[in-house]
C-alpha positions, 0 to 999 in steps of 0.5 A, spaced: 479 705 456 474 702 450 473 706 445 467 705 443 461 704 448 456 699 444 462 694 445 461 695 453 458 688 456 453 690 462 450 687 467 444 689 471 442 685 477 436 689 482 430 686 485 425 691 482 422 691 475 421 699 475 429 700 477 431 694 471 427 698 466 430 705 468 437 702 468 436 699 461 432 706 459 438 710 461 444 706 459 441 705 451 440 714 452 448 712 453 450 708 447 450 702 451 447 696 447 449 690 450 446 689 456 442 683 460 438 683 466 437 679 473 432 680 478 437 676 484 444 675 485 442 667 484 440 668 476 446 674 476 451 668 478 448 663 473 449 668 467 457 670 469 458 663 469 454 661 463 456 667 458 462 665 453 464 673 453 465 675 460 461 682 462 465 688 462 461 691 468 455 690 473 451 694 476 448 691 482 442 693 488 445 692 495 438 691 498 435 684 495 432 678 497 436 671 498 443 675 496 444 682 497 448 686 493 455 685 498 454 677 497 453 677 491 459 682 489 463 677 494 461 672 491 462 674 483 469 676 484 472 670 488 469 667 482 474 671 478 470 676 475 475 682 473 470 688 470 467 693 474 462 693 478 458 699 480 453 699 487 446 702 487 441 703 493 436 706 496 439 707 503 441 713 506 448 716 504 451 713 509 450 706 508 452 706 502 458 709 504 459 703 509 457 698 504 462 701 499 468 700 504 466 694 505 466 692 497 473 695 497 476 691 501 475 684 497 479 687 492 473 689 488 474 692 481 469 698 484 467 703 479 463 707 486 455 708 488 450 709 486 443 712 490 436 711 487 432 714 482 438 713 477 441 719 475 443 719 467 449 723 469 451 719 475 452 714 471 455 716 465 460 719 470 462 712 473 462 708 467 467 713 463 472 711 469 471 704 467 478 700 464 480 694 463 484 691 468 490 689 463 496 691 466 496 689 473 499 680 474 493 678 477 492 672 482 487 666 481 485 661 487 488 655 485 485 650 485 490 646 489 494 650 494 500 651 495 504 647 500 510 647 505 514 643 501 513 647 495 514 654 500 521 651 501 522 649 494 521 656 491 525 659 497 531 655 496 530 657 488 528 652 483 525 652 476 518 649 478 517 655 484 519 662 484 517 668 489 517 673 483 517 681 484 513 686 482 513 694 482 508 700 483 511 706 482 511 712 487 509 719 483 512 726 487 506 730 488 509 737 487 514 735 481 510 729 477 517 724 477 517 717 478 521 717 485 520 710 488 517 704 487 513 699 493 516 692 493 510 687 492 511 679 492 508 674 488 509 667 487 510 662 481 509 656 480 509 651 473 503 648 476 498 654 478 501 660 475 502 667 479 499 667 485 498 674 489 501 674 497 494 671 500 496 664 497 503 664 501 504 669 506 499 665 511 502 659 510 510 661 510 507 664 517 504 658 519 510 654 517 515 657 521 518 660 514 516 668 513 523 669 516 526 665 510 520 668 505 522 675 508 530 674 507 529 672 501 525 678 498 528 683 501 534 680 498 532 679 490 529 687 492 536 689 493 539 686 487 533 690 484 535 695 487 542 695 485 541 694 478 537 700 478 543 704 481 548 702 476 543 704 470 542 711 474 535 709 476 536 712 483 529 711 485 527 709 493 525 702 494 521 700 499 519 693 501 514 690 507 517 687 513 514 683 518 514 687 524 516 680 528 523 680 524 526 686 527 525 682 534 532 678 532 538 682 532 541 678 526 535 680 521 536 688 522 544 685 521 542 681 515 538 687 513 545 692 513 550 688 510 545 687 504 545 694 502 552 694 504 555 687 500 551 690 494 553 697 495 546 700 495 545 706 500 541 704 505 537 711 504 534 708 498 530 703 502 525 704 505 521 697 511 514 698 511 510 696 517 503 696 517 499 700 522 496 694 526 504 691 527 506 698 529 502 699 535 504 692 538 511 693 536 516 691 544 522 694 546 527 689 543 523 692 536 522 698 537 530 699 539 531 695 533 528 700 529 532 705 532 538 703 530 536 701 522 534 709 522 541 710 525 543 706 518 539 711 515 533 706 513 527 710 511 521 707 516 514 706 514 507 705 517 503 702 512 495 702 511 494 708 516 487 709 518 486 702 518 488 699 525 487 703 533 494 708 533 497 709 539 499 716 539 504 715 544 507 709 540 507 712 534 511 718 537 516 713 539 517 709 533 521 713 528 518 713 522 520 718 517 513 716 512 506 715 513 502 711 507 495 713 508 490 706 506 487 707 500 480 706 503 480 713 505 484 717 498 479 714 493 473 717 492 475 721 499 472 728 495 465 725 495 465 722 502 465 726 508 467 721 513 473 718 509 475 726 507 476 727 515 480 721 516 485 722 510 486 730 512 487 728 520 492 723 518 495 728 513 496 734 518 497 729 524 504 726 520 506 733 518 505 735 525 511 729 526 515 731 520 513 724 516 513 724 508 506 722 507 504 717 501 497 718 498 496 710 496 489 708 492 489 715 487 485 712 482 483 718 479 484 725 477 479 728 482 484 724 487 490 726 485 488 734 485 485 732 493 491 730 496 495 735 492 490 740 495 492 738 502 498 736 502 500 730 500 508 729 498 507 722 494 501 718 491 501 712 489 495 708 485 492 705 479 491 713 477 498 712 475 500 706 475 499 699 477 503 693 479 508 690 474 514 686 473 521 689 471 521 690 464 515 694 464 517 699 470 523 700 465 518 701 460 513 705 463 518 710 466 522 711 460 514 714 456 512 717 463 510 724 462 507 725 468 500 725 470 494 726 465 
Protein backbone atom coordinates (compact mmCIF):
# COMPACT_ATOMS: atom_id res chain seq x y z
CA UNK A 1 0.00 0.00 0.00
CA UNK A 2 1.52 3.51 -0.60
CA UNK A 3 2.65 5.04 2.44
CA UNK A 4 2.21 8.42 1.63
CA UNK A 5 -1.31 9.73 0.40
CA UNK A 6 0.28 13.04 -1.62
CA UNK A 7 2.07 10.17 -3.69
CA UNK A 8 -1.50 8.68 -4.88
CA UNK A 9 -2.11 10.11 -8.72
CA UNK A 10 -6.11 10.66 -9.11
CA UNK A 11 -8.22 10.88 -11.73
CA UNK A 12 -11.81 12.10 -11.60
CA UNK A 13 -14.19 11.97 -14.67
CA UNK A 14 -17.98 13.12 -14.12
CA UNK A 15 -20.16 15.33 -16.17
CA UNK A 16 -21.13 17.85 -13.33
CA UNK A 17 -19.04 20.54 -12.21
CA UNK A 18 -20.45 20.84 -8.73
CA UNK A 19 -19.50 16.91 -8.28
CA UNK A 20 -15.81 17.69 -9.91
CA UNK A 21 -15.52 20.19 -7.17
CA UNK A 22 -17.01 18.32 -4.27
CA UNK A 23 -14.68 15.44 -5.46
CA UNK A 24 -11.62 17.56 -5.37
CA UNK A 25 -12.52 19.39 -2.14
CA UNK A 26 -12.74 16.11 0.02
CA UNK A 27 -9.81 14.44 -1.60
CA UNK A 28 -7.30 17.66 -0.51
CA UNK A 29 -9.31 17.31 3.19
CA UNK A 30 -7.61 13.46 2.76
CA UNK A 31 -4.22 14.60 2.04
CA UNK A 32 -4.35 13.75 -1.53
CA UNK A 33 -2.72 16.57 -3.80
CA UNK A 34 -2.34 15.28 -7.03
CA UNK A 35 -5.43 15.12 -8.77
CA UNK A 36 -6.95 16.12 -12.36
CA UNK A 37 -10.02 16.24 -13.62
CA UNK A 38 -12.22 15.54 -17.03
CA UNK A 39 -16.03 16.36 -17.74
CA UNK A 40 -16.36 13.19 -20.18
CA UNK A 41 -14.84 9.46 -20.83
CA UNK A 42 -13.31 11.13 -23.99
CA UNK A 43 -11.03 13.85 -22.37
CA UNK A 44 -10.64 11.06 -19.29
CA UNK A 45 -9.11 8.63 -22.12
CA UNK A 46 -6.98 11.51 -23.76
CA UNK A 47 -5.25 12.24 -20.51
CA UNK A 48 -4.72 8.24 -19.51
CA UNK A 49 -2.77 8.19 -22.80
CA UNK A 50 -1.28 11.18 -22.54
CA UNK A 51 0.24 11.39 -18.79
CA UNK A 52 3.92 10.05 -18.77
CA UNK A 53 3.21 8.81 -14.98
CA UNK A 54 -0.01 6.64 -15.11
CA UNK A 55 -2.88 7.46 -12.51
CA UNK A 56 -3.02 5.40 -9.39
CA UNK A 57 -6.75 5.49 -9.14
CA UNK A 58 -9.95 6.85 -11.15
CA UNK A 59 -12.99 8.00 -9.90
CA UNK A 60 -15.32 8.01 -12.60
CA UNK A 61 -19.67 8.78 -12.88
CA UNK A 62 -21.56 5.84 -14.25
CA UNK A 63 -24.36 8.25 -16.02
CA UNK A 64 -22.61 10.48 -18.46
CA UNK A 65 -23.39 11.91 -21.82
CA UNK A 66 -21.54 10.19 -25.17
CA UNK A 67 -19.55 7.42 -22.87
CA UNK A 68 -21.01 6.35 -19.65
CA UNK A 69 -18.91 5.30 -16.56
CA UNK A 70 -19.04 1.43 -17.87
CA UNK A 71 -17.59 2.14 -21.41
CA UNK A 72 -15.26 4.25 -20.26
CA UNK A 73 -13.85 1.84 -17.52
CA UNK A 74 -14.11 -0.99 -20.29
CA UNK A 75 -12.43 0.98 -22.41
CA UNK A 76 -9.34 2.27 -20.02
CA UNK A 77 -8.80 -0.92 -18.98
CA UNK A 78 -8.34 -2.68 -22.24
CA UNK A 79 -6.04 0.25 -22.87
CA UNK A 80 -4.09 -1.24 -19.93
CA UNK A 81 -4.56 0.90 -17.41
CA UNK A 82 -3.77 -1.17 -14.08
CA UNK A 83 -4.91 1.41 -10.88
CA UNK A 84 -8.07 1.23 -9.12
CA UNK A 85 -10.93 2.59 -10.38
CA UNK A 86 -13.74 3.54 -8.10
CA UNK A 87 -17.93 4.02 -9.55
CA UNK A 88 -19.94 7.04 -8.32
CA UNK A 89 -23.63 7.37 -9.00
CA UNK A 90 -26.47 8.84 -8.63
CA UNK A 91 -28.96 6.03 -9.11
CA UNK A 92 -30.53 3.77 -6.72
CA UNK A 93 -28.67 1.07 -5.00
CA UNK A 94 -29.63 -1.42 -7.02
CA UNK A 95 -28.26 -0.07 -10.43
CA UNK A 96 -25.34 0.52 -8.73
CA UNK A 97 -25.00 -2.73 -7.75
CA UNK A 98 -25.54 -4.21 -11.50
CA UNK A 99 -23.26 -1.80 -12.83
CA UNK A 100 -20.82 -2.84 -10.38
CA UNK A 101 -21.14 -6.71 -11.41
CA UNK A 102 -20.89 -5.46 -14.38
CA UNK A 103 -17.43 -3.87 -14.12
CA UNK A 104 -16.17 -6.71 -12.11
CA UNK A 105 -16.48 -8.94 -14.94
CA UNK A 106 -13.72 -7.29 -17.32
CA UNK A 107 -11.47 -8.05 -14.86
CA UNK A 108 -11.16 -4.48 -13.48
CA UNK A 109 -9.10 -3.33 -10.56
CA UNK A 110 -12.46 -1.95 -8.91
CA UNK A 111 -11.88 -0.61 -5.47
CA UNK A 112 -16.31 -0.29 -5.18
CA UNK A 113 -19.13 2.36 -5.60
CA UNK A 114 -20.02 5.13 -4.58
CA UNK A 115 -23.56 6.76 -4.26
CA UNK A 116 -23.85 10.89 -4.45
CA UNK A 117 -23.63 13.40 -2.60
CA UNK A 118 -19.80 11.93 -1.91
CA UNK A 119 -19.31 11.10 1.56
CA UNK A 120 -15.82 11.92 2.87
CA UNK A 121 -15.70 8.64 4.95
CA UNK A 122 -16.93 6.41 2.14
CA UNK A 123 -14.20 7.31 0.12
CA UNK A 124 -11.63 7.68 2.69
CA UNK A 125 -12.46 3.81 3.06
CA UNK A 126 -12.04 2.62 -0.67
CA UNK A 127 -9.27 4.53 -1.16
CA UNK A 128 -7.22 3.10 2.17
CA UNK A 129 -8.30 -0.47 0.19
CA UNK A 130 -6.02 0.53 -2.95
CA UNK A 131 -2.69 -1.65 -4.03
CA UNK A 132 -0.82 -1.51 -6.48
CA UNK A 133 -1.13 -4.43 -8.54
CA UNK A 134 2.45 -5.83 -8.29
CA UNK A 135 2.44 -9.36 -7.63
CA UNK A 136 0.13 -10.76 -10.03
CA UNK A 137 1.94 -11.76 -13.85
CA UNK A 138 -0.47 -9.88 -15.62
CA UNK A 139 -1.30 -10.34 -19.50
CA UNK A 140 -1.35 -7.84 -22.27
CA UNK A 141 -3.24 -8.14 -25.76
CA UNK A 142 -0.73 -8.58 -27.88
CA UNK A 143 -0.39 -6.68 -30.75
CA UNK A 144 -0.16 -9.43 -32.95
CA UNK A 145 -2.09 -12.97 -31.63
CA UNK A 146 -0.80 -15.92 -31.30
CA UNK A 147 -1.38 -18.67 -34.05
CA UNK A 148 -1.94 -22.22 -34.27
CA UNK A 149 1.49 -22.90 -35.62
CA UNK A 150 2.80 -20.93 -32.37
CA UNK A 151 0.16 -23.20 -30.23
CA UNK A 152 1.67 -26.61 -31.62
CA UNK A 153 5.02 -25.18 -31.00
CA UNK A 154 4.78 -24.36 -27.19
CA UNK A 155 2.86 -27.53 -26.75
CA UNK A 156 5.43 -29.43 -28.20
CA UNK A 157 7.79 -27.33 -26.10
CA UNK A 158 10.13 -25.01 -27.41
CA UNK A 159 12.30 -22.11 -26.60
CA UNK A 160 10.44 -19.47 -28.19
CA UNK A 161 6.63 -20.65 -26.78
CA UNK A 162 6.04 -22.23 -23.65
CA UNK A 163 2.70 -22.64 -21.51
CA UNK A 164 3.86 -21.52 -18.12
CA UNK A 165 2.27 -22.26 -14.79
CA UNK A 166 1.05 -20.20 -12.00
CA UNK A 167 -0.37 -20.77 -8.62
CA UNK A 168 -2.95 -18.98 -6.11
CA UNK A 169 -2.94 -20.48 -2.82
CA UNK A 170 -6.06 -21.93 -0.92
CA UNK A 171 -6.15 -20.80 2.82
CA UNK A 172 -8.33 -23.20 5.34
CA UNK A 173 -10.56 -20.88 6.94
CA UNK A 174 -10.48 -22.46 10.44
CA UNK A 175 -6.75 -22.98 11.09
CA UNK A 176 -5.09 -20.23 8.60
CA UNK A 177 -2.92 -22.82 6.71
CA UNK A 178 -1.78 -22.95 3.22
CA UNK A 179 -3.67 -26.26 1.99
CA UNK A 180 -3.65 -26.05 -1.61
CA UNK A 181 -3.10 -24.19 -4.63
CA UNK A 182 -5.23 -23.60 -8.06
CA UNK A 183 -3.31 -24.50 -11.26
CA UNK A 184 -3.69 -21.35 -13.79
CA UNK A 185 -2.04 -21.04 -17.28
CA UNK A 186 -0.28 -18.67 -19.17
CA UNK A 187 1.30 -18.56 -22.07
CA UNK A 188 5.21 -17.31 -22.95
CA UNK A 189 6.33 -16.11 -25.83
CA UNK A 190 9.90 -14.68 -26.99
CA UNK A 191 7.96 -12.25 -29.19
CA UNK A 192 5.01 -11.04 -26.87
CA UNK A 193 5.75 -11.85 -23.20
CA UNK A 194 3.26 -13.67 -20.81
CA UNK A 195 -0.15 -13.75 -22.20
CA UNK A 196 -3.27 -14.66 -19.54
CA UNK A 197 -5.70 -18.00 -20.98
CA UNK A 198 -7.84 -15.53 -23.18
CA UNK A 199 -5.11 -15.23 -25.51
CA UNK A 200 -5.01 -19.19 -26.05
CA UNK A 201 -7.46 -21.27 -24.56
CA UNK A 202 -10.28 -19.85 -27.52
CA UNK A 203 -7.71 -20.79 -30.00
CA UNK A 204 -6.66 -24.24 -28.89
CA UNK A 205 -10.44 -25.00 -28.73
CA UNK A 206 -11.06 -23.73 -32.19
CA UNK A 207 -7.98 -25.43 -33.46
CA UNK A 208 -8.86 -28.65 -32.31
CA UNK A 209 -6.02 -28.49 -29.76
CA UNK A 210 -7.42 -27.96 -26.20
CA UNK A 211 -6.94 -31.89 -25.56
CA UNK A 212 -3.16 -31.57 -26.23
CA UNK A 213 -3.17 -28.02 -24.29
CA UNK A 214 -5.12 -29.92 -21.57
CA UNK A 215 -2.76 -32.96 -21.49
CA UNK A 216 0.23 -31.00 -21.50
CA UNK A 217 -0.91 -28.62 -18.44
CA UNK A 218 -2.20 -31.26 -16.19
CA UNK A 219 0.91 -32.84 -16.98
CA UNK A 220 3.55 -29.98 -15.86
CA UNK A 221 0.87 -29.86 -12.78
CA UNK A 222 1.52 -33.04 -11.69
CA UNK A 223 5.52 -32.79 -11.93
CA UNK A 224 4.85 -29.68 -9.81
CA UNK A 225 2.84 -31.48 -7.75
CA UNK A 226 5.40 -34.19 -7.05
CA UNK A 227 8.31 -31.81 -6.61
CA UNK A 228 6.36 -30.32 -3.92
CA UNK A 229 5.78 -33.65 -2.45
CA UNK A 230 9.27 -34.77 -1.98
CA UNK A 231 10.14 -31.57 -0.51
CA UNK A 232 7.04 -31.98 2.13
CA UNK A 233 4.70 -29.53 0.67
CA UNK A 234 1.71 -32.04 0.96
CA UNK A 235 -0.57 -29.08 -0.50
CA UNK A 236 -3.81 -30.18 -2.99
CA UNK A 237 -3.47 -29.22 -6.49
CA UNK A 238 -6.25 -28.55 -8.55
CA UNK A 239 -6.37 -27.79 -12.24
CA UNK A 240 -9.43 -26.82 -14.65
CA UNK A 241 -10.40 -29.50 -17.09
CA UNK A 242 -12.74 -29.01 -20.02
CA UNK A 243 -15.59 -31.02 -19.28
CA UNK A 244 -15.55 -32.34 -22.93
CA UNK A 245 -12.32 -34.34 -22.02
CA UNK A 246 -13.72 -36.75 -19.76
CA UNK A 247 -16.20 -37.84 -22.85
CA UNK A 248 -12.73 -39.88 -24.08
CA UNK A 249 -11.88 -43.01 -22.05
CA UNK A 250 -8.09 -42.31 -22.58
CA UNK A 251 -8.05 -38.98 -21.18
CA UNK A 252 -9.41 -40.11 -17.62
CA UNK A 253 -6.52 -43.06 -18.31
CA UNK A 254 -4.05 -40.22 -19.09
CA UNK A 255 -5.37 -38.50 -16.07
CA UNK A 256 -4.57 -41.98 -13.61
CA UNK A 257 -1.43 -42.95 -14.93
CA UNK A 258 0.03 -39.62 -14.34
CA UNK A 259 -0.64 -39.39 -10.77
CA UNK A 260 0.41 -43.06 -10.88
CA UNK A 261 4.01 -42.60 -12.90
CA UNK A 262 4.78 -39.68 -10.92
CA UNK A 263 3.64 -41.10 -7.46
CA UNK A 264 1.39 -38.41 -6.78
CA UNK A 265 -1.77 -39.60 -4.62
CA UNK A 266 -4.55 -39.06 -6.56
CA UNK A 267 -6.38 -37.39 -3.43
CA UNK A 268 -3.97 -34.41 -3.94
CA UNK A 269 -5.67 -33.46 -7.32
CA UNK A 270 -8.37 -31.74 -7.57
CA UNK A 271 -10.28 -31.23 -11.59
CA UNK A 272 -12.28 -28.32 -11.54
CA UNK A 273 -15.21 -27.76 -13.85
CA UNK A 274 -16.89 -24.94 -14.11
CA UNK A 275 -20.67 -24.42 -13.42
CA UNK A 276 -22.08 -23.93 -16.99
CA UNK A 277 -19.87 -27.20 -18.26
CA UNK A 278 -21.24 -29.10 -15.42
CA UNK A 279 -24.73 -28.85 -16.19
CA UNK A 280 -24.47 -30.13 -19.82
CA UNK A 281 -22.08 -32.80 -18.79
CA UNK A 282 -23.89 -36.53 -20.82
CA UNK A 283 -23.79 -40.06 -19.56
CA UNK A 284 -20.30 -41.11 -21.01
CA UNK A 285 -18.69 -37.86 -18.78
CA UNK A 286 -20.78 -38.24 -16.04
CA UNK A 287 -19.82 -42.04 -15.86
CA UNK A 288 -16.19 -40.82 -16.41
CA UNK A 289 -16.44 -38.57 -13.29
CA UNK A 290 -17.51 -41.56 -11.58
CA UNK A 291 -14.76 -43.69 -11.84
CA UNK A 292 -12.09 -40.47 -11.40
CA UNK A 293 -13.88 -40.08 -8.03
CA UNK A 294 -13.69 -43.93 -7.54
CA UNK A 295 -9.52 -43.22 -8.12
CA UNK A 296 -9.90 -40.73 -5.42
CA UNK A 297 -9.83 -37.55 -7.73
CA UNK A 298 -11.32 -34.36 -5.74
CA UNK A 299 -14.16 -33.21 -8.19
CA UNK A 300 -15.00 -29.20 -8.38
CA UNK A 301 -17.51 -27.12 -9.64
CA UNK A 302 -15.82 -23.91 -10.46
CA UNK A 303 -17.68 -20.15 -10.59
CA UNK A 304 -20.95 -21.57 -9.00
CA UNK A 305 -23.57 -19.00 -8.78
CA UNK A 306 -22.65 -17.78 -12.28
CA UNK A 307 -24.28 -20.30 -14.59
CA UNK A 308 -28.44 -22.01 -14.61
CA UNK A 309 -27.92 -25.23 -11.92
CA UNK A 310 -29.65 -28.04 -12.51
CA UNK A 311 -30.24 -29.15 -9.15
CA UNK A 312 -30.69 -32.76 -10.27
CA UNK A 313 -27.66 -32.80 -12.18
CA UNK A 314 -25.71 -31.27 -9.71
CA UNK A 315 -26.83 -34.20 -7.22
CA UNK A 316 -25.72 -36.50 -9.83
CA UNK A 317 -22.20 -35.47 -10.62
CA UNK A 318 -20.04 -36.45 -7.63
CA UNK A 319 -18.56 -33.51 -6.72
CA UNK A 320 -16.67 -33.09 -3.37
CA UNK A 321 -16.01 -28.95 -3.39
CA UNK A 322 -18.03 -26.39 -4.63
CA UNK A 323 -15.86 -22.57 -5.65
CA UNK A 324 -18.36 -19.96 -4.72
CA UNK A 325 -17.52 -17.22 -7.89
CA UNK A 326 -16.20 -14.15 -6.57
CA UNK A 327 -18.76 -12.23 -7.86
CA UNK A 328 -20.94 -13.13 -4.94
CA UNK A 329 -17.88 -13.05 -2.04
CA UNK A 330 -16.14 -9.61 -2.63
CA UNK A 331 -18.31 -6.92 -1.12
CA UNK A 332 -21.00 -9.46 -0.25
CA UNK A 333 -21.26 -7.67 3.24
CA UNK A 334 -22.91 -4.53 1.75
CA UNK A 335 -24.69 -5.87 -1.10
CA UNK A 336 -27.96 -8.02 -0.22
CA UNK A 337 -28.57 -9.71 -3.50
CA UNK A 338 -24.71 -11.10 -3.70
CA UNK A 339 -25.18 -12.14 0.47
CA UNK A 340 -28.34 -14.52 -0.51
CA UNK A 341 -26.64 -16.18 -3.11
CA UNK A 342 -23.36 -16.58 -1.38
CA UNK A 343 -25.29 -18.36 1.78
CA UNK A 344 -27.99 -20.39 -0.35
CA UNK A 345 -24.90 -21.60 -2.05
CA UNK A 346 -23.29 -22.06 1.13
CA UNK A 347 -26.05 -24.21 2.95
CA UNK A 348 -26.80 -25.77 -0.53
CA UNK A 349 -23.11 -27.68 -0.68
CA UNK A 350 -23.20 -28.07 2.96
CA UNK A 351 -26.60 -29.80 2.41
CA UNK A 352 -24.58 -32.55 -0.27
CA UNK A 353 -21.48 -32.81 1.82
CA UNK A 354 -19.01 -30.50 -0.32
CA UNK A 355 -16.07 -28.58 0.98
CA UNK A 356 -16.96 -25.17 -0.21
CA UNK A 357 -14.04 -22.60 -1.56
CA UNK A 358 -14.93 -18.86 -1.11
CA UNK A 359 -12.76 -17.31 -3.89
CA UNK A 360 -12.46 -13.51 -4.44
CA UNK A 361 -11.98 -12.44 -0.66
CA UNK A 362 -9.95 -9.53 -1.12
CA UNK A 363 -10.57 -8.00 2.16
CA UNK A 364 -10.81 -8.81 5.48
CA UNK A 365 -14.40 -7.70 5.78
CA UNK A 366 -14.60 -10.77 3.24
CA UNK A 367 -12.58 -13.30 5.03
CA UNK A 368 -14.61 -12.67 8.68
CA UNK A 369 -17.94 -13.06 6.09
CA UNK A 370 -17.61 -16.53 4.68
CA UNK A 371 -15.82 -17.60 8.29
CA UNK A 372 -19.01 -16.14 9.67
CA UNK A 373 -21.19 -18.92 7.29
CA UNK A 374 -19.30 -21.41 7.14
CA UNK A 375 -17.06 -21.57 4.55
CA UNK A 376 -14.18 -24.34 4.75
CA UNK A 377 -11.63 -22.28 2.25
CA UNK A 378 -10.87 -18.99 0.94
CA UNK A 379 -9.10 -18.31 -1.98
CA UNK A 380 -8.50 -14.31 -3.32
CA UNK A 381 -6.15 -11.49 -3.63
CA UNK A 382 -6.92 -10.99 0.18
CA UNK A 383 -4.26 -13.37 0.79
CA UNK A 384 -2.70 -14.03 -2.13
CA UNK A 385 -2.66 -13.50 -5.77
CA UNK A 386 -1.26 -15.70 -8.87
CA UNK A 387 2.34 -16.50 -8.82
CA UNK A 388 4.92 -18.23 -10.31
CA UNK A 389 6.85 -21.25 -8.46
CA UNK A 390 9.55 -19.71 -6.60
CA UNK A 391 7.41 -17.15 -4.81
CA UNK A 392 4.73 -19.51 -3.71
CA UNK A 393 7.77 -21.01 -1.99
CA UNK A 394 8.64 -17.89 -0.70
CA UNK A 395 5.21 -16.85 0.11
CA UNK A 396 4.39 -19.91 1.92
CA UNK A 397 7.68 -20.10 4.04
CA UNK A 398 6.72 -16.21 5.68
CA UNK A 399 2.85 -16.76 5.73
CA UNK A 400 1.66 -16.18 9.17
CA UNK A 401 -1.72 -16.19 8.50
CA UNK A 402 -4.06 -13.63 7.60
CA UNK A 403 -3.95 -10.03 8.68
Amino acid sequence: MISNKSDLSILVVDDEPYILGMAVHILNQLGHEQIETASNGNSALSKLTANDAPFDIIICDLNMPEMDGLEFMRSANDSGFEGGMILLSGENKRTLETALSLVKSHNVNLLGGLVKPIKHDALEGLLEGFEPKTNEIRSYTPQKPITEEDLVDGIRGSSINEVNLVFQPKISVKTGEITGVETLARWWSAERGVLGPDTFIPLAEATGLIDALTNKIYLKAIIQASEWAKQGRNLKTAVNISVNSFSKPEFCNFLVETVQSHGVNSSRIILEVTETQAMTVEIDCLEALMRLRLKRFGLSIDDFGTGSSSLAQLKNIPFTEMKIDRAFVNGAAHDDGALAILETSVNLAKKLDMEIVAEGAETREDWDLVEQLGCDYVQGFYCARPMPNDNLIEFMDNWTGPH
